[in-house]
C-alpha positions, 0 to 999 in steps of 0.5 A, spaced: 519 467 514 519 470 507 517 477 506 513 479 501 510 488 499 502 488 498 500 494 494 492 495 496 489 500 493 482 502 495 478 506 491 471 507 493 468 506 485 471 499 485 473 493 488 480 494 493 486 492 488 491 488 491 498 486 488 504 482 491 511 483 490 517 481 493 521 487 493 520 492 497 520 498 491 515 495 486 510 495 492 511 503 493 512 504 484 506 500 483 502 505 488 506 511 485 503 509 478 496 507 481 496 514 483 498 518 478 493 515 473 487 515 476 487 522 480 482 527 477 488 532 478 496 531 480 495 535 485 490 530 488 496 527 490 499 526 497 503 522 500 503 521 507 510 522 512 509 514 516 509 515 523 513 510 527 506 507 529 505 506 521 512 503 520 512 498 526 505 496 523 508 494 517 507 501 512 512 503 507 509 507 504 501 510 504 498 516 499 491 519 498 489 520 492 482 524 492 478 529 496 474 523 498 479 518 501 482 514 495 488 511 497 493 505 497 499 503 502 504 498 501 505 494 507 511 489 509 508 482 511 511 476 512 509 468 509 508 463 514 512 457 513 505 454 509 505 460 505 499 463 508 500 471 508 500 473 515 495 478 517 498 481 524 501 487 521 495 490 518 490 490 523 
């Protein structure tokens, strides 16, 4: 199956934002540039140490980016063989 990296960002003003890429190091840039650009202060900005449990579900990278719990993670998911994203890994 192929993998894609989905970068959901999550803030509380707008609808989730949600982008997919095919290599695992847009996925977290993206979200790096998310961050940056929309923290009222840089340091805002925290980026979380994934535990095993968050790697086994798929996170490769996660970050808030607000006092009030904005925040985006890219996760790694796979394609099933019609191309359907297979949502296992993030529930």
């Amino acid at each position: 199956m192929a993998k894609v990296y989905v970068a959901l960002c999550e803030d509380r003003h707008i609808d989730p934002v949600i982008h997919v890429f095919t290599l695992p190091e847009r996925a977290i840039d993206y979200c790096k540039r998310w961050t940056k650009e929309n923290a009222l202060h840089p340091d805002d900005i925290e980026e979380y140490e994934l535990t095993d449990d968050m790697r086994a579900g798929g996170w490769i990278y996660a970050a808030t980016y607000s006092g009030e719990g904005d925040h985006v993670t890219a996760m790694e998911m796979e394609l099933d063989p019609v191309g359907e994203i297979g949502l296992d890994n993030a529930l």
